[in-house]
N, C-alpha and C positions, 0 to 999 in steps of 0.2 A: 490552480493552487488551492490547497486545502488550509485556510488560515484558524488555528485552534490555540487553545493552552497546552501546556505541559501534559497536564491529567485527560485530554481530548486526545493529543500525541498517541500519549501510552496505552490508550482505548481502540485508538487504529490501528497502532502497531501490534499489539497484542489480537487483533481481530486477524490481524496480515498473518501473522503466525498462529493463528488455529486455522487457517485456510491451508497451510502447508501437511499440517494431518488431515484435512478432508480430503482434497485433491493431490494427496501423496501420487496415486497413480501415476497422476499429469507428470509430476513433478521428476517421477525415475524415466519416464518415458519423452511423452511430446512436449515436456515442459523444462527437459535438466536443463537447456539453454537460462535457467531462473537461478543460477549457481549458490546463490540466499535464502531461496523461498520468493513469496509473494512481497516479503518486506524490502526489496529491491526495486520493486517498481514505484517508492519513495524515496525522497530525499530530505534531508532535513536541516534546515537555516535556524539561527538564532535570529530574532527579532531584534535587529541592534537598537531600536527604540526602546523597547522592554525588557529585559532578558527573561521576565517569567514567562514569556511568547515564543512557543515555537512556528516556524512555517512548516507546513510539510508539503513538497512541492510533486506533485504528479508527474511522474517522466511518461507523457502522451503518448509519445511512440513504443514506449513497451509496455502500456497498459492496451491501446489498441493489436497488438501482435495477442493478447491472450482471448484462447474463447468465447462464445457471446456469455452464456453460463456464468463463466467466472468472470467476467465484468460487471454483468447483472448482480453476482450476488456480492460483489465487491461495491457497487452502487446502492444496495442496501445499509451500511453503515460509514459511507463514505463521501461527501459533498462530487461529481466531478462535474469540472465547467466544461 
């Protein structure tokens, strides 16, 4: 789980989607199984403690199904436990 703010959220999701232009290739090919882009391999909870708090939750198993590559560079701007 990736526990962030709002403005942390919109940093990763906005990262998730410029991955979707870099590895387009992936994405018409060995990757359209990704039917969103890379912003599907999150999820996203409200913080019912806080509402300024989003969680953004890692779906494990369809981040390990993508390349080493694009998990490395996905672990560049991304906490993964």
């Amino acid at each position: 789980m990736v526990n962030s703010y709002t403005s942390n959220s919109n940093e990763i999701l906005g990262a998730l989607k410029a991955l979707n232009a870099k590895y387009n290739d992936y994405l018409i090919g060995e990757g359209r199984w990704l039917n969103e882009g890379f912003e599907s391999i999150v999820s996203i909870e409200e913080n019912p403690a806080d509402s300024r708090q989003e969680n953004l939750i890692l779906k494990k198993e369809i981040f390990m199904m993508l390349p080493v590559h694009i998990r490395e560079d996905i672990a560049t701007f991304m906490v993964i436990d």
